[in-house]
C-alpha positions in Angstrom: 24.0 9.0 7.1 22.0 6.1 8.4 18.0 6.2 8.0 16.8 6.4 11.9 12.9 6.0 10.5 10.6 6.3 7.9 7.5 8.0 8.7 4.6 7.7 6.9 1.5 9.9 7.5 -2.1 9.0 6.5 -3.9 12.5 5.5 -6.6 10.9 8.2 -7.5 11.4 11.8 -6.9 8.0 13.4 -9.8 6.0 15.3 -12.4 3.6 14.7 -15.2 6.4 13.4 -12.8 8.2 11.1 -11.8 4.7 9.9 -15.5 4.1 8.7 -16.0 7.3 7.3 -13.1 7.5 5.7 -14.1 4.1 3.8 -17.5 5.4 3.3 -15.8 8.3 1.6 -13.7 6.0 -0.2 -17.2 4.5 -1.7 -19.4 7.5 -2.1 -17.1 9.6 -3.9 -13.4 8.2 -4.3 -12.5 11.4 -7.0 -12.7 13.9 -3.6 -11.2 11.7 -1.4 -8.0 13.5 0.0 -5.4 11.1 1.7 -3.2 10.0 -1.2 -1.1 7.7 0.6 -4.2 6.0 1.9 -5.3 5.2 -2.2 -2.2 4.0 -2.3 -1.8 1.5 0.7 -5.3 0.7 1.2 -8.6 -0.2 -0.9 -11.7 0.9 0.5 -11.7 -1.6 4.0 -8.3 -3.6 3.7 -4.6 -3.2 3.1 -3.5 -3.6 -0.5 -1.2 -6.5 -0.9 1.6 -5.3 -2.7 1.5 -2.9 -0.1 1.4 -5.3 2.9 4.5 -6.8 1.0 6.6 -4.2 0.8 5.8 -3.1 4.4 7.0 -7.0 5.5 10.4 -6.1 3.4 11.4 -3.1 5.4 12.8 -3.4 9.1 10.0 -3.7 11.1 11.6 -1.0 13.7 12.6 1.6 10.9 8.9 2.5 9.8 6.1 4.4 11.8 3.1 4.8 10.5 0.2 7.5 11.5 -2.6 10.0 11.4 -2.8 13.7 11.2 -3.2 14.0 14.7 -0.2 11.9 16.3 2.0 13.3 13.7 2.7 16.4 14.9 4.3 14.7 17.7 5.9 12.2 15.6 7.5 15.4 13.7 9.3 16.0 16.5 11.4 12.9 16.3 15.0 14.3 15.5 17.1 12.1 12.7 14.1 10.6 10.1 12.8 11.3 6.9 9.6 12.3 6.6 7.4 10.6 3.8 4.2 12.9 3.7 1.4 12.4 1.5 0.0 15.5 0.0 -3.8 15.2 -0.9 
């Protein structure tokens, strides 16, 4: 069975403001922080490069990437496998 897409889903509201506080949270007290995929993809205000590498490798049409509150409808995409990160 063919992969339709890979979804990815930050444990993070998306936006501007929750982007700021999330990397304030990252600063102030990284041990507490909760998005797991987010430590792993991103350091406290950019994208980690082996990350950003392995991102450029897959098939830019197969991935999606997302916040907690667009992926509930993004769950509803029929054929994918969903990568969740568990905090």
């Amino acid at each position: 069975m063919a992969i339709g897409k890979l979804i990815f889903v930050y444990n993070a509201n998306s936006g501007r403001i929750n982007s700021w506080l999330d990397s304030a949270h990252k600063i102030i007290s990284p041990s507490t922080y909760q998005c797991k995929l987010c430590e792993l993809t991103h350091g406290a205000f950019t994208e980690h490069d082996e990350w950003s590498r392995f991102r450029e490798s897959l098939a830019g049409e197969r991935e999606v990437y997302a916040g907690l509150d667009p992926a509930r409808k993004l769950a509803r995409i029929k054929h994918t496998v969903r990568i969740f990160a568990q905090g």
